[in-house]
C-alpha positions in Angstrom: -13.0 -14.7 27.4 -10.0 -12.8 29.0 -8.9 -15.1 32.0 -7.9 -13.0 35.2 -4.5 -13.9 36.9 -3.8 -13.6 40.3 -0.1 -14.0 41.7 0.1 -15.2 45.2 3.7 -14.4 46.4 5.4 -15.6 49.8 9.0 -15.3 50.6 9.7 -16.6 54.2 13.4 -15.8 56.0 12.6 -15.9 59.6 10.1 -16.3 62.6 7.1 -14.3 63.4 5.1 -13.8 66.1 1.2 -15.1 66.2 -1.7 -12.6 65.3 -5.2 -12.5 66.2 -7.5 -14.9 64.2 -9.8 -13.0 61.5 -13.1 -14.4 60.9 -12.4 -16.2 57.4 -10.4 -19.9 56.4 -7.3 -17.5 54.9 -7.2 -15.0 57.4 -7.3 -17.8 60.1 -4.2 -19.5 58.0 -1.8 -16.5 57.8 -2.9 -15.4 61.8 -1.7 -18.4 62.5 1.5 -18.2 61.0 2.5 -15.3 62.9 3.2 -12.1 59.8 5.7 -9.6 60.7 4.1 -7.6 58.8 0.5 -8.1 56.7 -1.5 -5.5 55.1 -4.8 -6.8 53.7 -5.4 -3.6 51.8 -9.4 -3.3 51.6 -9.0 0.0 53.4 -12.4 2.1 51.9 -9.4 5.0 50.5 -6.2 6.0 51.3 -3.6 7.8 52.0 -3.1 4.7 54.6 -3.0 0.5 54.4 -4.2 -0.3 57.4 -1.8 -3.5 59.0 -3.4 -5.9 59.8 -0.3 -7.6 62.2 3.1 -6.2 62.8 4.6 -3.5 61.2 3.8 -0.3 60.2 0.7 1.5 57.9 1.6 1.3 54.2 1.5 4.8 53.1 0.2 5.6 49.8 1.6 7.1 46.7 0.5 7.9 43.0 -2.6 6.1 41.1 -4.1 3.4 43.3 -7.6 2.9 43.5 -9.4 0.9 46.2 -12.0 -1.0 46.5 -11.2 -3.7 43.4 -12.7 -7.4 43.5 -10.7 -9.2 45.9 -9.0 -12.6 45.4 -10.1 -14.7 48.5 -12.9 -17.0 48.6 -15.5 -16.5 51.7 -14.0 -13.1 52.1 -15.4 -9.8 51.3 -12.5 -8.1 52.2 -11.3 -6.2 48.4 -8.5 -5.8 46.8 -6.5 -2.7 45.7 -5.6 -1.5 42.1 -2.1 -0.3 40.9 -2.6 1.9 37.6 1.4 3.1 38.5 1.0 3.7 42.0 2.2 2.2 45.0 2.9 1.6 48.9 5.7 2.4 50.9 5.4 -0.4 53.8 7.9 1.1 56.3 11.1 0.2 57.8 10.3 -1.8 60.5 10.2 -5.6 58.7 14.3 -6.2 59.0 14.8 -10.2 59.0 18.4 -11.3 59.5 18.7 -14.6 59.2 15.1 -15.5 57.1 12.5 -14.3 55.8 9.4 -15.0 53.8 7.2 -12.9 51.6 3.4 -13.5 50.3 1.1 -12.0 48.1 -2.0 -12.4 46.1 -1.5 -10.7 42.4 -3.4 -10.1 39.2 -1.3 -9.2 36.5 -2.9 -7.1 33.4 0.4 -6.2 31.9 3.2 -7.8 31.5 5.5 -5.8 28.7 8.1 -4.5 31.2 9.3 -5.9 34.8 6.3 -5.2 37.7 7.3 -5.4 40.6 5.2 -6.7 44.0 7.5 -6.4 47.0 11.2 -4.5 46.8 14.2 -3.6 49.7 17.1 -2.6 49.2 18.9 -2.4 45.7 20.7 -4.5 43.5 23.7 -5.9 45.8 21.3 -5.3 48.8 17.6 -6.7 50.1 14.7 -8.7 48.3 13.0 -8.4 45.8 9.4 -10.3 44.4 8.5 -9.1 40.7 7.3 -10.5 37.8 9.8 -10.4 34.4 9.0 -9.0 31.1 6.1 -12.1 29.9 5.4 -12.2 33.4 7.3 -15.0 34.9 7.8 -14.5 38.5 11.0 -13.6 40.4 12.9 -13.8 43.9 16.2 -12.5 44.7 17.8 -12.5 47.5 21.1 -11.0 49.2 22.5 -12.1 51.6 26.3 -11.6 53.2 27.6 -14.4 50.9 26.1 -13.6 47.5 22.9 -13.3 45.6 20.5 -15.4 44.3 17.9 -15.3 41.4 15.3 -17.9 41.3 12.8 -17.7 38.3 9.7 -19.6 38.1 9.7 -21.7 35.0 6.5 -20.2 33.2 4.3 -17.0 33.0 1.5 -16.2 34.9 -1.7 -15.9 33.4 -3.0 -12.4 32.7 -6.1 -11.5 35.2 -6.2 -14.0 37.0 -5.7 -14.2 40.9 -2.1 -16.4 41.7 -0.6 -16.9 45.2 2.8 -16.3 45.3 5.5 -17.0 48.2 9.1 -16.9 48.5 11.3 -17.9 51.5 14.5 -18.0 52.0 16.3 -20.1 55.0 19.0 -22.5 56.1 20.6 -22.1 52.7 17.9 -22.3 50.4 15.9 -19.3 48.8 12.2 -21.3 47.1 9.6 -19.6 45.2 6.2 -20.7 45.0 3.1 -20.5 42.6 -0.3 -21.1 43.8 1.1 -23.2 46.4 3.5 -25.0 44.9 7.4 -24.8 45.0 8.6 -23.9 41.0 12.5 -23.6 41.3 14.8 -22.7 44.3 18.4 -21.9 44.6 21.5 -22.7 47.1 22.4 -19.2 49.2 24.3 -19.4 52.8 24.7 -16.0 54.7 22.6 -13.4 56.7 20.3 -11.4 54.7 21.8 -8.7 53.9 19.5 -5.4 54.0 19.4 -2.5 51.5 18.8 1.2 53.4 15.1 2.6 52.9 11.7 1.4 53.7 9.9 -1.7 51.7 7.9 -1.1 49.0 4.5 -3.2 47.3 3.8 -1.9 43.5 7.4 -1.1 42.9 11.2 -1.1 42.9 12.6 0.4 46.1 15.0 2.4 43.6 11.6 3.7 41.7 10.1 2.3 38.9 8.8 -1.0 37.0 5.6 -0.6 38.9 2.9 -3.0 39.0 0.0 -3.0 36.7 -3.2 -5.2 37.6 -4.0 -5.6 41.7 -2.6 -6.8 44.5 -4.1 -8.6 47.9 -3.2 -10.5 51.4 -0.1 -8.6 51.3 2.4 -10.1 54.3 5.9 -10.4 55.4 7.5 -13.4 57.6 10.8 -13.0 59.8 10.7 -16.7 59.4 10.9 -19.6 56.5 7.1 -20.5 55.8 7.4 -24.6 55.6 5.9 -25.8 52.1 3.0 -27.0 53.8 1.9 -23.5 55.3 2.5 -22.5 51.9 0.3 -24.9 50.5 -1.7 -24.1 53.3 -2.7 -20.2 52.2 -2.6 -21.1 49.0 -5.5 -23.8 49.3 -7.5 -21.5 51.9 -7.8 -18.6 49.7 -9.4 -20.4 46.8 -13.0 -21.8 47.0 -12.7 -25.8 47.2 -15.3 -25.9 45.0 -15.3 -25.3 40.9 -17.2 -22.6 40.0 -21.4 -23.1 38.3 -23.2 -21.5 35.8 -26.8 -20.2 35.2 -28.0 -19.4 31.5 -31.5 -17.9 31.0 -31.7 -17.3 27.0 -34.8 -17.3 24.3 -37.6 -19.1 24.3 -37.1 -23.2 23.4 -38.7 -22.2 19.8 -38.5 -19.1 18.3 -38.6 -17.3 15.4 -35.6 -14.3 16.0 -32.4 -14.7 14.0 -30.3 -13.7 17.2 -30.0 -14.4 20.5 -29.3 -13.0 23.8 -28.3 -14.8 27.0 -27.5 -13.4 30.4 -25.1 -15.3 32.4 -24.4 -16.2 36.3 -21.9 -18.3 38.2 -21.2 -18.8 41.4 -18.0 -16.6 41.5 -19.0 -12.8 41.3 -15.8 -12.6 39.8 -16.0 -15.8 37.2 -15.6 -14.8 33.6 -17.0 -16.8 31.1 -16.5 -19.1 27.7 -19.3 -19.8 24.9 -19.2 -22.6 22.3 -21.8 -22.2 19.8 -23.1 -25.9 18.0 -20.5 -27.4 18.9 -17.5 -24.5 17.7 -14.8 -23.9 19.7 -14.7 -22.2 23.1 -14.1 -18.3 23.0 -14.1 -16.0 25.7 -17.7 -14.0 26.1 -19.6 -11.4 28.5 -22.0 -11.8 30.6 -24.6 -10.8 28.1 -23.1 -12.6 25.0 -25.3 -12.0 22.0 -25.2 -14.0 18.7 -27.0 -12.4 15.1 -27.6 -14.4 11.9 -28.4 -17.5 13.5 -29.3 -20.4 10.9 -33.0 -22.0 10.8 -32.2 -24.6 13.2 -31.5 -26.1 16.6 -29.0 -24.4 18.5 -26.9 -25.1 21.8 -25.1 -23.0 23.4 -22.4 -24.2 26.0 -20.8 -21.7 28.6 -18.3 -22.6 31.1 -17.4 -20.3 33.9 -14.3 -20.1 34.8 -13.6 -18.6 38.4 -11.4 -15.4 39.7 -8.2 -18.2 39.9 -8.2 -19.2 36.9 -10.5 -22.8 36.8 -12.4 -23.6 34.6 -15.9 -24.6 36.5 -18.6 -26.9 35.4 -20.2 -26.3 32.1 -24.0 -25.6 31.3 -25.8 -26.0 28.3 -28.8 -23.9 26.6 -30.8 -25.5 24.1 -33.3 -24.1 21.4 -34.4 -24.0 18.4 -34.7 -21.0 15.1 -37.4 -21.3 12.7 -37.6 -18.6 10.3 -40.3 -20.2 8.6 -42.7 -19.7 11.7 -43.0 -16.0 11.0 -45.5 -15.0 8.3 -43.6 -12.7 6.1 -40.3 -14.7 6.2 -38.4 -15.1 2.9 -34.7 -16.7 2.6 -34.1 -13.9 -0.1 -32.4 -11.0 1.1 -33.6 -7.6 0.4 -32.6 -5.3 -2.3 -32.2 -1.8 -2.5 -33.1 0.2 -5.6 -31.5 4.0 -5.7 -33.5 7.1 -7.8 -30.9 9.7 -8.2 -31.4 13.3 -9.4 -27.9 13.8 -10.2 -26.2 12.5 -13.4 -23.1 10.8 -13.3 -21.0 13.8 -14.4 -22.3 16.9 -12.7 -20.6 20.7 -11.3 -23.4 20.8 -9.2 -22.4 20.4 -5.2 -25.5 18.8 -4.0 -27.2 15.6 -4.8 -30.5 13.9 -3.7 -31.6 9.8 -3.5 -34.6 7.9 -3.1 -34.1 5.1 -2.0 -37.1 1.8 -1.8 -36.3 -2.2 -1.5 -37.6 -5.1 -2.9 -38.9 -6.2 0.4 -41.7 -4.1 2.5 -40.2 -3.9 5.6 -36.7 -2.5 5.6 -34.0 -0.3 7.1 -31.2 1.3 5.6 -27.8 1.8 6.5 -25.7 4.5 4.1 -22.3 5.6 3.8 -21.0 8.2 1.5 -17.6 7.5 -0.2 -15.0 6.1 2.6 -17.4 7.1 5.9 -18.5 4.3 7.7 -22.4 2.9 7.2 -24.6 4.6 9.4 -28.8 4.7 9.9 -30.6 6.5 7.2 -34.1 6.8 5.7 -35.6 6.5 2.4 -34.6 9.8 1.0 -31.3 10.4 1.2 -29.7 14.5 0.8 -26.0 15.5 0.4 -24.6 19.0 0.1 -21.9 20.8 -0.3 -19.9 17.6 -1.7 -16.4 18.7 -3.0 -15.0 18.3 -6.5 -13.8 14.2 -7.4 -15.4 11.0 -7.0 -18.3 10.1 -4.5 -20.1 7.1 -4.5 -23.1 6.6 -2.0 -23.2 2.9 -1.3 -26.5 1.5 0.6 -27.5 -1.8 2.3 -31.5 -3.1 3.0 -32.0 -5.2 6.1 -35.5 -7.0 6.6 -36.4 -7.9 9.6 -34.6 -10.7 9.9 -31.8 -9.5 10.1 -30.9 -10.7 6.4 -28.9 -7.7 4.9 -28.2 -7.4 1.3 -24.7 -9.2 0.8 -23.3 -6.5 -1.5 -24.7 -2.6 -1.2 -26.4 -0.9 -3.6 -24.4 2.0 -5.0 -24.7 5.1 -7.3 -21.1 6.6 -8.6 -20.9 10.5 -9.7 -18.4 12.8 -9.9 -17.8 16.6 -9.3 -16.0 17.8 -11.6 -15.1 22.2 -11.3 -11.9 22.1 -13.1 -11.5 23.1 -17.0 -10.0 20.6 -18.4 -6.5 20.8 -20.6 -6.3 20.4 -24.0 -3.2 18.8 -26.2 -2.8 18.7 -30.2 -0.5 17.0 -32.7 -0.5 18.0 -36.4 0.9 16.7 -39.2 1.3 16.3 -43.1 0.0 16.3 -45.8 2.2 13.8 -47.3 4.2 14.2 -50.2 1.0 14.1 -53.2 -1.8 14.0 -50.5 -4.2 16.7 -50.1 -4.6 16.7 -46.4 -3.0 17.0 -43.3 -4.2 14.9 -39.8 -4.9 16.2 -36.8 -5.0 14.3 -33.3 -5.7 15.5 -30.1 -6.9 14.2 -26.6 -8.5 16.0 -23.1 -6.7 15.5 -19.2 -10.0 14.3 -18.6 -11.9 10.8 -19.8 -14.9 11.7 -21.4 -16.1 15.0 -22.7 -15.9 16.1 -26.5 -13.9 18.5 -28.4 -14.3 21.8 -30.5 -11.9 22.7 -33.3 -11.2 25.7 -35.5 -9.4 25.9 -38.5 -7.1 29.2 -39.9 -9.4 31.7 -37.0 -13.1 30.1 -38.4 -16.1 29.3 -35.7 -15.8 26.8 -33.4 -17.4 23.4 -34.5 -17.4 20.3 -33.0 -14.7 17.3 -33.6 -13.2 14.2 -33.4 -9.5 13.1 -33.9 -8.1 12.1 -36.1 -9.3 15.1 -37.5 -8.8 15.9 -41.6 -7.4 19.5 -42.3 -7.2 21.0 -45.8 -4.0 21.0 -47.5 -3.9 24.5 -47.5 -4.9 24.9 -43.2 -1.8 26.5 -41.5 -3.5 27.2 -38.0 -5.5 24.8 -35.6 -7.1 25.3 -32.0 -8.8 22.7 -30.2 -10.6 23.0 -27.0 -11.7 19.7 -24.5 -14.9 19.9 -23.0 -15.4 17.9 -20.3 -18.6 15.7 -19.3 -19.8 18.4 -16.7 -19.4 20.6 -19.4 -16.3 22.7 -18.2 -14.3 24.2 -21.5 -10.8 24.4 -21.2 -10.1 28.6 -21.8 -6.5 28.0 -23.5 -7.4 26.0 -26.5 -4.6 24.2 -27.6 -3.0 25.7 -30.9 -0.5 24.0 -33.8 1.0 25.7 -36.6 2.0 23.7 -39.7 4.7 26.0 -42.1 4.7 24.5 -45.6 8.4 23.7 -47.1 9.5 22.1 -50.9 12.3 20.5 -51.5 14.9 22.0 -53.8 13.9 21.1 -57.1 17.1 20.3 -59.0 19.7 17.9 -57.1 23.1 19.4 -56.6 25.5 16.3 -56.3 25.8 12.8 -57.5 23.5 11.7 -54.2 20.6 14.0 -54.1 20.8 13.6 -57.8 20.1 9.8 -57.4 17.8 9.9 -54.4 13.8 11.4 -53.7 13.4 13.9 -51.0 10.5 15.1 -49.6 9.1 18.2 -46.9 6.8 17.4 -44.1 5.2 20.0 -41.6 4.3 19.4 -38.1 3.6 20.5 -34.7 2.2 20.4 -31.3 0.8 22.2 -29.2 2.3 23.6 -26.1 4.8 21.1 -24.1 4.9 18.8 -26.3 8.4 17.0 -27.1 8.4 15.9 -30.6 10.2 12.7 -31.8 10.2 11.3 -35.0 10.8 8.1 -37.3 11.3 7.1 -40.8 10.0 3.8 -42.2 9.3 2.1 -38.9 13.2 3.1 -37.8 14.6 4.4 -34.3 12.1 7.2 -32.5 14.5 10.0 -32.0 13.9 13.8 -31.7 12.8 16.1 -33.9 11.5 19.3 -34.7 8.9 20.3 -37.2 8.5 21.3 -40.3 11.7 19.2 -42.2 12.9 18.2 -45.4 14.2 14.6 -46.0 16.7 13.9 -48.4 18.4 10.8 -50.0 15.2 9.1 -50.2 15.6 5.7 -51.8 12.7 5.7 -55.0 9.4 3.6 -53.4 7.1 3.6 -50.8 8.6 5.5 -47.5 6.5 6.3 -43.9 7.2 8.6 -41.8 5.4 9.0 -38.0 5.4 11.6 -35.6 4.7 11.3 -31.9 4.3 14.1 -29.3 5.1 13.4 -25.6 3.2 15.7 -22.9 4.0 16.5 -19.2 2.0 14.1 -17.1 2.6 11.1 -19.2 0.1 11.7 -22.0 1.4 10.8 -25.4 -0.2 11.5 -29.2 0.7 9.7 -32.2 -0.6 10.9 -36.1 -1.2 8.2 -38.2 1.6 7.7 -40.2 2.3 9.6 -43.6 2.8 7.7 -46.0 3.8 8.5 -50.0 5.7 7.2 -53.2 8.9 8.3 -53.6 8.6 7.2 -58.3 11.8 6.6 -60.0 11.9 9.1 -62.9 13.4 8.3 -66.4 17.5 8.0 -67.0 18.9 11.8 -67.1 22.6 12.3 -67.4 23.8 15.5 -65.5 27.0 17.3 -64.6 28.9 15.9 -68.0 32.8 16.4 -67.5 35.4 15.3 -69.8 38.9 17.3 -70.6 38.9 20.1 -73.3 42.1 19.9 -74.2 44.1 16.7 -75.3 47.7 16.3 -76.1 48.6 13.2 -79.2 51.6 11.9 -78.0 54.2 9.8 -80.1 52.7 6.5 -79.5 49.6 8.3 -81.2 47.0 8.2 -78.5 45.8 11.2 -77.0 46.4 12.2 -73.7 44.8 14.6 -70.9 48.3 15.5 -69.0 49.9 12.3 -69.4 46.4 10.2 -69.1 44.5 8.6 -70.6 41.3 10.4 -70.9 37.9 10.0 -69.1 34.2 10.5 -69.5 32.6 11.4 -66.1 28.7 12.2 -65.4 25.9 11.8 -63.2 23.1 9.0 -63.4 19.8 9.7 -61.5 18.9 5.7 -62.0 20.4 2.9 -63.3 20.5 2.6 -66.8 22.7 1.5 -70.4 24.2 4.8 -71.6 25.3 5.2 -75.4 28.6 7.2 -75.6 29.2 8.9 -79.0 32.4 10.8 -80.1 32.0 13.2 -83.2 34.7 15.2 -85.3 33.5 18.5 -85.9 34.6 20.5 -89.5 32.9 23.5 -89.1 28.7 23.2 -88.7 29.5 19.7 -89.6 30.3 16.6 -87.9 31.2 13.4 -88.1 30.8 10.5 -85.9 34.2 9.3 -84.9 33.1 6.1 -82.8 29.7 5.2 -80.5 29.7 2.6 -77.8 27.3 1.4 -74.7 28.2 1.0 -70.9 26.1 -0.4 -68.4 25.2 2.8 -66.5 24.6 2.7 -62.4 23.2 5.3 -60.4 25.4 8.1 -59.2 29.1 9.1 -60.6 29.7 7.1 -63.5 33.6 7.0 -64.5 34.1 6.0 -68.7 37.8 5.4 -69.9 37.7 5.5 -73.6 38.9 2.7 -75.0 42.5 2.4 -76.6 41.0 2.1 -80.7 39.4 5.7 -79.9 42.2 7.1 -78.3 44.5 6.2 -81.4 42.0 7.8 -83.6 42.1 11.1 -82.3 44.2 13.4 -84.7 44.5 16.8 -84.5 41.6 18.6 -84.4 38.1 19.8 -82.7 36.0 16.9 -81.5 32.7 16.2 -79.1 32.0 13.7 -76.7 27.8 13.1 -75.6 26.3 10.2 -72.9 22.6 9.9 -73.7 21.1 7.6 -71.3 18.2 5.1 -72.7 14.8 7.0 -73.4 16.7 9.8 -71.9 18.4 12.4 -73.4 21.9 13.3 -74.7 24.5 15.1 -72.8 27.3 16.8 -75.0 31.0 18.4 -74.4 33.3 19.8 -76.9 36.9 18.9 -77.2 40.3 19.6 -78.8 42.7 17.7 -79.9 46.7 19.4 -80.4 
């Protein structure tokens, strides 16, 4: 319940003169304090405020309405609004040595300064507002200073507050609802500003009230505390405010209930409290659904135009579900017959929709709109490509709805989808290469074609001949759109050279691997589980140790997608010993000490060794077609460059002569080189 505030303000600095009584307790109160100026602005429309004693007619400017609810008791006089209007109240209320000023207020906003009564600026006049949170206000100037008194707390928001503030004999006071909240020391004259005062405003312009205003009235005099009191007390009913509930029946059978609420106040506002919950503000007409099979009491308090709460009244009665016939604690549920599969081009779509309970309605809602009414066949046209879901909920009569809707999810789908291919192999020895591939789109199925044949349906990963050099696949997606730029790889076939050309390829496998992707694809590569790093396809490995190697290729797409070919894998065999590139000098010199020598040196055997192996060494004196063996050892042969020195007893044996040096490897065969001897 939103509680109206009023703001009664009264600022007295001086002596008035008496009025004429007006036929109400508050009117007869503030007549007989003499105003120097009161407007009681229930004038039917403007441009005037009528005064009421003293001064001038308040002139009116901007958005003011009249007519509003007013804020005394046993008056029908009204109120008037301020939606950023306000009143210029003349010149003629100049007090000198006090003054007072009084108001009644209601307050709807409070996010910025609102001002009731304003003269002069800020080293001159008065000045009544409210602060930002709606704490009142008073300063004062007078010919020895200034004074600011603030009122310790906020008012509350729509409700009618009286509001005074005098200032006299040293002393500026403000009161709330008749009661003093804070005053401040301040000797001097009142010192006035230049232009007229203003209600609803700053005399400067600006920080205009928002809410209504009442009982608007100036004092050349310091009202005392008790007339104060006095206005304050008068204007409000001395009696709390009563309620009147009429509701359902004592017994029914209805899941909700609707009351209609009176009080005493034309202008109360009200509070419910439902079995006992807590108080929350309601309407007049407060309605409450989904009420459980049981007794029910509902307590309302009015509470009156200043803020009281009044005397509370209590409504009694009693659900029962169970007295209706075709009651059932199950909540309905809703079945839905589409004609539209879940994948579809097709723009339109059409529902049937029936519950599990006789007597139903439906409320639909179509992707993110919110439910609405509907009936049991449910239409749609026109609906754009993506997602829709139509979501549904069944209500019985009861009022019991279906706690999660029924739904039926489709898509619209226009757009071809793309298509992206990766490639690879065959291995080293296998007879077929692998191809993967994969769709933009979830779902669907693919069609591939091999070297320019017919299109036939397929799944990755896909086998391809060893001999296939060309391969287009195309996605199809689940509302049967084809993509109409198949995507296309090309594997090249490569060999490896087939006779190793150093100590190192001699020693080591290698092996030639085609692959590609299809357009955008960034390739990277990795051999034997190593680092991923970039790569292009097709290309030869070398230095292969002998055993079982892997090699995988990946393919990165735009968008995030990524394909991966199951690895190729092959066996890199050891072959048998083979000696290769045999070197040893042709020419050696005997020297005095009888050993040969190759410039100086003593000579060495030098060859290649594919794998590890013993190698027999054999040196042969040739005499003509015939030779001889000279000497034959064994050294422990590694793979790679294998260095022999010849050992000192064949060196010394040397003569003069032509001579032949062979390695033959184990199982292998020999290796010879012909020498001389001078």
């Amino acid at each position: 319940m939103r509680l109206r505030a009023v703001l009664s303000v009264i600022v007295a600095l001086g002596a008035a003169a008496p009025a004429t009584a007006l036929a109400s307790p508050y009117a007869d109160a503030v007549t007989a304090s003499a105003p120097s100026g009161w407007w009681r602005l229930g004038d039917a429309a403007g441009p005037q405020a009528a005064n009421a004693a003293g001064g001038s007619a308040g002139t009116w400017s901007g958005a003011l309405s009249a007519g509003a609810p007013g804020a005394l008791a046993a008056d029908a006089n009204a109120a008037l609004a301020f939606s950023g209007g306000w009143l210029d109240l003349g010149t003629t209320f100049a007090p000198t040595a006090a003054l007072s000023l009084e108001s009644w207020v209601r307050l709807t906003s409070a996010s910025s300064t609102r001002y009731i009564f304003s003269q002069g600026g800020t080293s001159t006049g008065f000045h009544l507002y409210t602060a930002t949170g709606g704490a009142p206000v008073f300063v004062v100037t007078s010919s020895a200073g200034r004074a600011t008194v603030t009122a310790p707390s906020a008012l509350s928001a729509n409700v009618w507050h009286h509001v005074a503030a005098t200032f006299a004999a040293g002393t500026a006071t403000l009161y709330v609802d008749g009661a003093p909240v804070a005053l401040r020391a301040l000797s001097g004259m009142v010192k006035l500003g230049s232009g007229s005062l203003y209600a609803g405003r700053y005399a400067g312009g600006g920080s205009t009230w928002r809410g209504a205003l009442d009982e608007l009235a100036v004092y050349d005099r310091a009202l005392s505390p008790a007339d104060v009191a006095d206005h304050a007390s008068r204007g409000r009913d001395g009696t709390l405010a009563t309620a009147a509930v009429a509701g359902p029946p004592a017994l029914t059978d209805a899941t909700s209930a609707t009351f209609a609420l009176t009080a005493s106040d034309p202008q109360a506002t009200f509070t419910c409290a439902l079995d006992g919950a807590a108080a929350t503000a309601c309407g007049a007409a407060p309605r409450f659904d989904r009420l459980a099979e049981r007794d029910h009491v509902l307590r309302v308090t009015p509470i009156d135009r200043w803020g009281r709460a009044g005397q509370a009244a209590d409504y009694r009665w009693r659900a029962d579900h169970t007295a209706a016939p075709d009651w059932s604690p199950t909540p309905p549920e809703t079945r839905i017959a589409a004609t539209v599969p879940e994948v579809t081009a097709r723009p339109d779509a059409s529902f049937a929709l029936s519950a599990t309970k006789p007597t139903v309605t439906f409320a639909c809602a179509l992707d993110s709109a919110a439910f609405a009414p509907c009936g049991e066949t449910v239409d749609v046209d026109s609906v754009g490509a993506g997602d829709h879901v139509l979501r549904v909920v069944a209500t019985d009569r009861f009022g019991q709805s279906e706690p999660v809707p029924a739904q039926y999810s489709w898509r619209v789908d226009r757009t071809a989808p793309d298509t992206f291919a990766l490639a690879a192999g065959p291995a080293p020895g296998a007879a077929e290469a692998v191809a993967v591939f994969a769709s933009s789109e979830r779902g669907g199925r693919f069609e591939c074609r091999v070297d320019g044949g017919g299109w036939s349906a397929c799944a990755g990963p896909l086998a391809l001949p060893g001999g296939a050099t060309t391969l287009a696949v195309r996605a199809i997606d689940a509302a049967g759109n084809v993509d109409p730029s198949p995507a296309t790889v090309q594997l090249t076939r490569e060999t490896p050279d087939a006779e190793p050309t150093g100590a190192r390829s001699f020693t080591t496998a290698s092996a030639a691997l085609s692959f590609a992707a299809s357009a955008g694809g960034a390739l990277s590569c990795r051999l034997d589980g190593g680092d991923w790093s970039p790569c292009d396809g097709p290309v030869t490995l070398a230095g292969l140790a002998w055993g079982e190697h892997g090699y995988d290729v990946r393919a990165d797409f735009p968008g995030g997608l990524r394909l991966e070919a199951p690895e190729l894998r092959w066996t890199a065999a050891a072959p048998g010993a083979r000696v290769a590139a045999l070197q040893f000098p042709v020419l050696l010199h005997r020297a005095r000490d009888g050993r040969a020598r190759s410039r100086g040196r003593p000579p060495t055997l030098r060859f290649a060794l594919n794998v590890a192996a013993p190698v027999s060494v054999r040196v042969e004196r040739l005499r003509g077609r015939r030779s001889r063996a000279l000497s034959a050892w064994t050294v422990p042969g590694r793979a790679g460059d294998v260095l022999v020195r010849l050992p000192d007893r064949v060196v010394r044996r040397l003569r003069r002569g032509r001579y032949r040096i062979s390695a033959q490897p184990a199982a292998g065969a020999a290796v010879r080189v012909a020498f001389a001897v001078v």
